[in-house]
N, C-alpha and C positions, 0 to 999 in steps of 0.2 A: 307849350302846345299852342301851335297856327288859333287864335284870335281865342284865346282861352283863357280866362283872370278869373281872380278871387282875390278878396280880400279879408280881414279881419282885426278888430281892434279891442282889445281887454281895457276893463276901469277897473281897479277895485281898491275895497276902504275898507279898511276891519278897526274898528276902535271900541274904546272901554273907558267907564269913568265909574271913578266910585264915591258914588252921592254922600255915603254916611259909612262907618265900620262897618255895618254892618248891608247896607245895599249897591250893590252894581250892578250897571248897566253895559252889556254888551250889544255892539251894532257890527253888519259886515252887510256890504253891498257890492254887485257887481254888474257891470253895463259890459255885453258884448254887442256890438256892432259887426256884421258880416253880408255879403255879397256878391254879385260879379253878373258883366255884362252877358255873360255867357258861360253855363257850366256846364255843355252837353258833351262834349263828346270824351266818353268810356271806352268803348268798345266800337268793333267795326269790320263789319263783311269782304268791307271794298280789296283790305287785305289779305284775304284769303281767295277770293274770286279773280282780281285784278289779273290782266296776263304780265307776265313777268317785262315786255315790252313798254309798258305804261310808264309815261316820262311827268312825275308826277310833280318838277319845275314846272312842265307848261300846266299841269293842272292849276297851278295855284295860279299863275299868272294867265289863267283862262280869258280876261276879260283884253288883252291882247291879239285873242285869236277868235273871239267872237263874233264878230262880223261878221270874219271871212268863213270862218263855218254853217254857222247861221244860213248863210246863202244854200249850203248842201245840203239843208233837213226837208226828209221827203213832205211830201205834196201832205196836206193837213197838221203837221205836226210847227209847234214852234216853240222851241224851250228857252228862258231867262239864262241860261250857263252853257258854256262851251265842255265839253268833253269827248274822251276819246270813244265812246260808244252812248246810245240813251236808251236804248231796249231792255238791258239790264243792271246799268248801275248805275247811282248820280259820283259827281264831281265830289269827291269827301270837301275840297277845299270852300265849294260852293255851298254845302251843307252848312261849315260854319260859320259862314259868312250869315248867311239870312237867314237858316232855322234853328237859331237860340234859344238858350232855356238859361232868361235870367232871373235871379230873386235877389230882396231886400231882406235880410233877416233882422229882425232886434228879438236880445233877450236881458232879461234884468233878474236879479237872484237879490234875495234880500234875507236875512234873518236877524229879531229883535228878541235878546234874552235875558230876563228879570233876575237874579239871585239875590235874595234875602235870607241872610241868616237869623231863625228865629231867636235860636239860643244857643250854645255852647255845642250843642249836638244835633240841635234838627235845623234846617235849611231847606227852601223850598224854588223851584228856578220855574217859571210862567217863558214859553217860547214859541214862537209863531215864526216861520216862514214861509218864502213862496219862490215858484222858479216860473216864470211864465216868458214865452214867445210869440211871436208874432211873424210869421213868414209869407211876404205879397212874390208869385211865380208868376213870370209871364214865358209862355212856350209856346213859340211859332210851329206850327202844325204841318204847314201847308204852302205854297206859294203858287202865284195865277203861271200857267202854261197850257199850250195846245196839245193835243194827243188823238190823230184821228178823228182833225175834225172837232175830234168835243172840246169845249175848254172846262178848267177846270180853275174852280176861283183860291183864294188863300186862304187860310184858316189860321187861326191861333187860338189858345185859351189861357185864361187868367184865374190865378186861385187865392186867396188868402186863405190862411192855416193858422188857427190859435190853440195854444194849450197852454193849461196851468197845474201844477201841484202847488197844497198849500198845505202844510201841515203843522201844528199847534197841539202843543202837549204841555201837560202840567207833573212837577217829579218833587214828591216829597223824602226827603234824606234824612237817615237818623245814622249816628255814625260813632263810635263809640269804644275805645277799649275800657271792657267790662275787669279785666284786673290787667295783670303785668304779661299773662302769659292768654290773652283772651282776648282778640278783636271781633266788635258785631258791628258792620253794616248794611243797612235794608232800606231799600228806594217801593215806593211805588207810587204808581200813576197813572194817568189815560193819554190819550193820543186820538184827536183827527186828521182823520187823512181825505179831501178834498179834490180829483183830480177832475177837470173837466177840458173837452175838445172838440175844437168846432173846424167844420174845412168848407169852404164855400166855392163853387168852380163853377166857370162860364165859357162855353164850348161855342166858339163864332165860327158856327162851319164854310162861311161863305162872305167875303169881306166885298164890302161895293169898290173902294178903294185897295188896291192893294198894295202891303206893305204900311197903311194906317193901321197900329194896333191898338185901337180903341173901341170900349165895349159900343158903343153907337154905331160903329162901321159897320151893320151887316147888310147880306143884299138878302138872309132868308132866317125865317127862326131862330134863335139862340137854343142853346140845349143848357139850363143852369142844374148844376146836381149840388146837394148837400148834405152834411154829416153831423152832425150832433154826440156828444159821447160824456157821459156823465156818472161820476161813482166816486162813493162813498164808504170810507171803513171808518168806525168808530173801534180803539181799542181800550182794556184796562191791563195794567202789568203791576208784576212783582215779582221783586230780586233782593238776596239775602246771600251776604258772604259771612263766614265765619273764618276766623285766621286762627291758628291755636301754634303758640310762639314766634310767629311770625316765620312759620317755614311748612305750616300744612293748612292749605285755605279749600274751604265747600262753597260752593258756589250753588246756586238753586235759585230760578226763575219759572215764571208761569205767564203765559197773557192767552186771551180772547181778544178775536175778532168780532165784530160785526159787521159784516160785507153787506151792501146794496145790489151784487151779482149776481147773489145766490136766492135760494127761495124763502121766504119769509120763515118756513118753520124749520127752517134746516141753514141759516145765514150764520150761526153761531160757532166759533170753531176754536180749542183750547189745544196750546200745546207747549207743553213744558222741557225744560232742562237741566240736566246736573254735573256738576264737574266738579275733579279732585285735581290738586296740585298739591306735591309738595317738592322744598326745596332740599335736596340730601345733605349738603354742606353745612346746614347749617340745621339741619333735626340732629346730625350724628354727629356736627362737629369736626369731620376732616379734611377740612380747607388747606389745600396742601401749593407748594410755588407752581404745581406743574395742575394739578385741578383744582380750579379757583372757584369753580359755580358748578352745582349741576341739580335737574329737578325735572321730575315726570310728571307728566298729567293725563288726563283720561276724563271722557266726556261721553255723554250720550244728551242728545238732543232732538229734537220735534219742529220742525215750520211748516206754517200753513200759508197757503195759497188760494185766493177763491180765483173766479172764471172772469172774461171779459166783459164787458158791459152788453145786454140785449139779447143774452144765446137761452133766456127761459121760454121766450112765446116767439110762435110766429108771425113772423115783418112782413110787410109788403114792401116792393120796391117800385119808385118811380119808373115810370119808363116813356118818359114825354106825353106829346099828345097823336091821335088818331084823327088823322083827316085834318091835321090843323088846330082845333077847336076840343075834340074829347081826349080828357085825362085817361093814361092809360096807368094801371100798376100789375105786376106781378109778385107772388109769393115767392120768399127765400126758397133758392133750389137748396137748403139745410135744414133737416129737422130741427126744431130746438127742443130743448129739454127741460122741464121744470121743477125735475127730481136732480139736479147735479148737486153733487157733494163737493166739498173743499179737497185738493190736493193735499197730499202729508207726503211730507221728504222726514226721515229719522234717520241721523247720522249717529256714528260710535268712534269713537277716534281715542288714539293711545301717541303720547311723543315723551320725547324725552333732549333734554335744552342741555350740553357739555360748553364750559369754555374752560380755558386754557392759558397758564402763565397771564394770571391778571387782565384773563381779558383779550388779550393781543388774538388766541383764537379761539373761535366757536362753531359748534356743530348743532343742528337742530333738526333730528327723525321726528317723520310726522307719518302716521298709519292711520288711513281712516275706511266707513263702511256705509257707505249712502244708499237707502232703500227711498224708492219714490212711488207710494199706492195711488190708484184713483185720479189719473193723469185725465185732462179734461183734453178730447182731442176730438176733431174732425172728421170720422171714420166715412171709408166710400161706403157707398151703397151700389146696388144694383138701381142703372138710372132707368127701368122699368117700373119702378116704383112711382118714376115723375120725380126724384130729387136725386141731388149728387152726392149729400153728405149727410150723418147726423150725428151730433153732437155729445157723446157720452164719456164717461166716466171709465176709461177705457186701459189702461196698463198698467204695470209695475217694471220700473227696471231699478237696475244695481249700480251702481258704482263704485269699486274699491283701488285704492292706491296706496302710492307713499311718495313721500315728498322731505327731500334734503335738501338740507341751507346749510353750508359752509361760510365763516367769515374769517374774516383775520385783518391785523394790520401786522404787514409783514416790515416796515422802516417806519421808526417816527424818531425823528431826531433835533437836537436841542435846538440848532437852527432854524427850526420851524416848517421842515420838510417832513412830508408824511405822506403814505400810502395804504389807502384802503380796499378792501376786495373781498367780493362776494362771490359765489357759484352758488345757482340755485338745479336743483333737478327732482321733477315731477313724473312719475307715470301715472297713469289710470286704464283703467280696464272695465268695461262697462259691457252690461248683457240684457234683453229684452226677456225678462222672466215670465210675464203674462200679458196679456192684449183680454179686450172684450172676450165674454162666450161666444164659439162660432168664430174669432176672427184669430187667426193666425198672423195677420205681419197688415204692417199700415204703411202707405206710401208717405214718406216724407216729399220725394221730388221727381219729374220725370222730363227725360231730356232724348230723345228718335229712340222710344222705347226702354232705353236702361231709366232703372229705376233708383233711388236710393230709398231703402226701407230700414224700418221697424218694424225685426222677423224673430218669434217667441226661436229663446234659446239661440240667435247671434247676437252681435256688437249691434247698439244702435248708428244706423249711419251703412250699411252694407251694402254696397251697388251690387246689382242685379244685371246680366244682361249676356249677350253671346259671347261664347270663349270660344277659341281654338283648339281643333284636336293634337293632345300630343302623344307623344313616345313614353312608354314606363318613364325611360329618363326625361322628361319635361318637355322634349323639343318639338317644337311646332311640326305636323304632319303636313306636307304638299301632296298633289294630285297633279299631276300638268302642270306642275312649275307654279301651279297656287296655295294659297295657304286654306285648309279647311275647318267650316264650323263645327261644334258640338251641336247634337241638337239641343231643344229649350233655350232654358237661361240660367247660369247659375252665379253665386257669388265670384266678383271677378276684382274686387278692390272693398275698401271703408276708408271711412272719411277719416277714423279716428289716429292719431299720432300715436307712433310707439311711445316717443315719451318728446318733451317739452324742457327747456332750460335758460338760463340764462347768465352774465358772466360779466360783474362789473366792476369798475374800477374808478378810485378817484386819488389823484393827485393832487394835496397843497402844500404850497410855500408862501409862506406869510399872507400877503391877503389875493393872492391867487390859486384857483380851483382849475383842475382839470378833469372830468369824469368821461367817461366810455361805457356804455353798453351794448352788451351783444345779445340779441336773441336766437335760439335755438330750434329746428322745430324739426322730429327725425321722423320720418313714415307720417300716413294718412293718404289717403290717393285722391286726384280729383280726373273727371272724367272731361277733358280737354275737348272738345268736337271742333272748337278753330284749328288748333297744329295739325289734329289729324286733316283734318278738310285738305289745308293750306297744303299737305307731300301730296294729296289726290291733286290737287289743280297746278301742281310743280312750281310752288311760290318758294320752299323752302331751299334750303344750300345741299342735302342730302340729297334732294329727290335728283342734281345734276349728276350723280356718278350713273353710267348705263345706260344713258341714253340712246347714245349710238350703237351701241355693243349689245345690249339687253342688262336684263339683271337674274342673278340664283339667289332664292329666298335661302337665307339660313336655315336649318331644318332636314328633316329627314322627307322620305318617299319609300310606300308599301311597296316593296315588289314582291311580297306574297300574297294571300288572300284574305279576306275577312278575319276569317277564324281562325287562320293559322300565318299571323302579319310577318313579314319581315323587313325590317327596317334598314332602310344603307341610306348614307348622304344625298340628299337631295342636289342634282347636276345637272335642272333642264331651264335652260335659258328662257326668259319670258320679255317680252318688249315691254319697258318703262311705262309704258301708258295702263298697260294691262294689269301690269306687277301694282304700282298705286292706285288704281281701280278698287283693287283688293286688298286694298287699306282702308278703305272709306270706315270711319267711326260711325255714319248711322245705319252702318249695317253688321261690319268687326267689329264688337262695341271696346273688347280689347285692345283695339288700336288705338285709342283715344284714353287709356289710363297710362298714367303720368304719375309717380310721385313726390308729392310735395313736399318733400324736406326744403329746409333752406337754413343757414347761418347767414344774420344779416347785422351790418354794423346799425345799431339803430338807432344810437343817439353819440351826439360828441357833444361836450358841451364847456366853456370856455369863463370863467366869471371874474371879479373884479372888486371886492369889497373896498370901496373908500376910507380913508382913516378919517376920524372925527374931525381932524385937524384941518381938514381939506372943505369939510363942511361948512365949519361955523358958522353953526348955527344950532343954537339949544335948542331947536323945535323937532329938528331933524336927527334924529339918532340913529339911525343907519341909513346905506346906500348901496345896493349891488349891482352889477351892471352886466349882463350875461350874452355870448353869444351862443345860439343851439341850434344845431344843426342834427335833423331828422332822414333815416330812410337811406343814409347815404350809400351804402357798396352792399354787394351781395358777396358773401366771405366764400360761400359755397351754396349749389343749388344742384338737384339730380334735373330737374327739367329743361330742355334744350332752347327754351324758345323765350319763357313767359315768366312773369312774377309768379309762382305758385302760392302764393298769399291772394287768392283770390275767392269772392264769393257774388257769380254769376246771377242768383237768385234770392239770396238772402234767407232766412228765418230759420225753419227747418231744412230746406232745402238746401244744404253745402254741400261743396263739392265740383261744381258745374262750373266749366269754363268755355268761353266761345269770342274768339277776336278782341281780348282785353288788351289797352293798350301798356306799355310800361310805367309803372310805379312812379311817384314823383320824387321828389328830393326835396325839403324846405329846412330852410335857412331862415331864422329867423333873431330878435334881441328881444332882452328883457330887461327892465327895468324895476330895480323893487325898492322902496323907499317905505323905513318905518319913523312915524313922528310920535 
């Protein structure tokens, strides 16, 4: 990408020394380095707006034709960049050139683990770590130019971003076969959890200098905002396996929380689990050449979640000052709540693990049943109230699926050639069972009206928005050569996949590695408003057929009445401008679903194990040398245009797409050295 870098660089040391029999010390550390002069540009309008005439060499090479342009910009106006229009678009080229968004990252992971065995059977391990960053963003805002007259000065702002987990737990181990046909192990222990985040940002809306980006530069006010974020879980646990012949094992744990999110009399939250395994090969003894393994298990389990930091009382917010001189703040437009309870997810799960001829293949069904009460969310409100949101304890939804892993090694031969392969394949199916009293469906996201919600009794994830009328048989209804809506909104896509998979392979001979993976992703729809845009303004290779001649909408045409329709092929020519008119996605919200399957080669990867021989050197016990290469070909995709791996807004909001540009491809080595 035109003036676009990044970089990144990994450390890392994992070592271990053992002081006495009976204590060891394990250490691992790791230092990422990462950055780039410039990480802005994702996505982009210019693309879908631009007229298909835009010769986007001279754009780049603008500062050749600036001058002489320059002399033609009307009376009050004076822009820094040459382009081919400035009323409605900037130079994308000149965008990257001076309104960068660069940042300095460091991040460093550390953790230090004590094991001391007391006695023959109890052992006790002391562990602390920590993952903390640090992220300095400088993002030009702004830049000086004329516009009628006014000028308009440069802008930038400057942030640093810190956060840290640190977490330290202490696990005491008793471990034990109590006779021949009877194993006991039972851990318990606590856990803190530490997390704090700070983001500090300086808003220079007006530089005296411009293009000096320094906080000193300003010619008016600074606008400084800040975040603070801080919480605390304190845990205790315990866990207990029983083995009975080493082919039938109970598994049984239990822990409490104590959350700093939640309200003092209600921060406590216990949630337990049980699981059975047994191995049938070897309870019943019929280990056979052709079934070498096999063994069921079943689980029912409990996890707790508390809320985010801040949502018990209400906050006020900065909001600069008045007249210069007086602080001003306003209250959160979000209720908060000081009654919220902990989330509970209780899962039920059943599988069963086959292999085959010694190994060579394996099957492994997995059936599970995830209920999630007491979901802490955001809900609208009526902003007649004076707020937008509040904060409550608000649904229940389901999730059930199943999930298959096939393995095999289908060649391994004495010359040291071999071939390994997996297929994996997951569904789920997921449904909005309850919402708050009174509240029927919660908006996850909204993009020119369509919605994606959570609706009691659909898929989470359901877009919302205007469909096309069809024919009993499906096919889009015309009127005059156009296509028409239903009235309302109704479901017209979901985010969610039919199913997900994956498909990999690895190739060695002697000390060469070759692997491949494939990712799979079939069904989930995203609601595209760039493609669509881009056939309305005739950016795309489709919209050229008909120009000249007109276009006929696929589809049928009433030639009866209301009540009594008749339907025959639609045969009324419509001029191109008109025909893509009525395609616009912020109004046919249907024109703008898209879905996103795609097969993509996602990783290849190349490696190198050294012989010792080559080493020597007794310090250095091994040496691998890797090249891997990410992202690289798309094997299949239904979308015509765009990566459909795409997530416009983030969080809950999926699905949304609008002028993304294409996916990258990284190539990268690795180097891994044990001493």
């Amino acid at each position: 990408m035109y003036n676009n870098d990044y970089f990144r660089n990994n450390y890392k040391l994992n070592t271990s020394y053992k002081f006495t029999d009976n204590l060891q010390v394990t250490v691992s550390a790791e230092y990422v380095k990462s950055g780039s002069d410039n990480r802005r540009f994702t996505s982009s309008s210019d693309f879908i707006w631009a007229h298909r005439h835009t010769d986007y060499n001279k754009l780049k090479d603008w500062r050749s034709y600036y001058a002489i342009q320059r002399e033609t910009f009307r009376p009050g106006d004076d822009y820094p960049y040459a382009n081919w229009q400035h009323e409605y678009f900037s130079n994308p080229f000149f965008l990257q050139d001076v309104y960068t968004n660069a940042n300095d990252k460091d991040r460093l992971l550390g953790n230090i683990a004590l094991n001391y065995k007391i006695s023959e059977h109890f052992s006790v391990m002391l562990r602390s770590g920590t993952d903390f960053w640090s992220d300095t963003r400088r993002d030009v805002t702004g830049v000086e130019f004329t516009k009628n007259n006014v000028k308009r000065f440069g802008s930038y702002r400057e942030t640093v971003i810190s956060s840290q987990e640190t977490n330290s737990d202490v696990i005491l181990t008793f471990d034990k076969d109590l006779s021949s046909s009877l194993s006991l192990r039972v851990q318990g222990g606590a856990i803190n959890r530490v997390n704090n985040f700070k983001r500090n940002s300086v808003l220079v809306g007006e530089l005296t200098i411009d293009g000096l980006y320094n906080l000193g530069n300003f010619a008016s006010p600074v606008v400084p905002s800040s975040m603070i974020r801080q919480q605390v879980v304190n845990s205790v646990f315990g866990a207990a396996t029983i083995g009975i012949n080493n082919a039938l094992f109970i598994d049984v744990t239990g822990r409490n929380d104590w959350s700093s999110t939640l309200p003092v009399q209600a921060n406590s939250f216990f949630y337990p689990s049980v699981a059975v395994s047994a191995v049938l090969t070897d309870m019943f003894d019929f280990n056979t050449r052709i079934l070498s393994f096999a063994k069921v298990r079943a689980s029912i389990a409990q996890v707790g979640n508390d809320a985010d930091p801040y949502m018990l009382n209400q906050v006020y917010r900065a909001q600069g000052l008045w007249a210069g001189t007086t602080p001003m703040y306003s209250e959160s437009n979000a209720i908060a709540n000081r009654n919220l309870k902990p989330e509970i997810t209780t899962g039920k799960e059943v599988g069963l693990d086959l292999r085959f001829l010694q190994g060579r293949i394996g099957v492994d069904l997995t059936y599970y049943h995830q209920s999630t009460v007491n979901q802490i969310l955001a809900v609208s409100i009526s902003n007649a109230s004076g707020y937008a949101s509040q904060t409550l304890n608000a649904g229940q939804i389901t999730n059930q699926g199943v999930e298959i892993m096939l393995s095999g090694t289908p060649v391994a031969l004495p010359n040291g050639f071999s071939w390994e392969t997996q297929l994996n394949f997951a569904r789920n199916r997921n449904q909005v069972v309850a919402l708050a009293e009174g509240l029927d469906n919660y908006i996850l996201g909204v993009q020119n009206s369509l919605t994606s919600e959570a609706r009691v009794g659909q898929p989470y994830g359901t877009l919302y928005g205007r469909r096309y009328q069809r024919s009993p048989d499906g096919q889009i209804i015309y009127r005059n050569g156009l296509p028409q809506l239903d009235e309302g909104t109704h479901a017209i896509g979901n985010i969610q996949p039919d199913w997900i998979g994956g498909f990999s392979n690895t190739f060695r001979y002697k000390r060469l590695a070759l692997s491949t993976l494939i990712d799979v992703k079939m069904g989930g729809d995203i609601f595209d408003v760039g493609t669509g845009l881009a056939r309305k303004t005739g950016q795309l290779a489709e919209t050229a057929f008909g120009r000249e001649e007109g276009l006929i909408g696929q589809g049928v045409m009433n030639i009866g009445t209301i009540e009594n329709p008749v339907f025959v092929p639609n045969d009324v020519i419509v001029d191109a401008t008109t025909f893509w008119n009525n395609q616009n996605p912020r109004t046919y919200h249907e024109a703008g679903i898209f879905d996103g399957s795609f097969v993509k080669l996602r990783e290849v990867a190349l490696s190198y194990t050294f012989p010792k021989a080559f080493l020597g050197n007794r310090y250095i016990q091994s040496m691998r040398l890797s090249v891997v290469g990410r992202n690289l070909a798309f094997l299949h995709r239904n979308h015509p245009h765009i990566d459909p791996e795409v997530d416009m807004k983030g969080g809950n909001a999926q699905g949304f797409a609008s002028g993304e540009m294409p996916s990258t491809r990284n190539i990268g080595f690795n180097l891994n050295v044990s001493f």
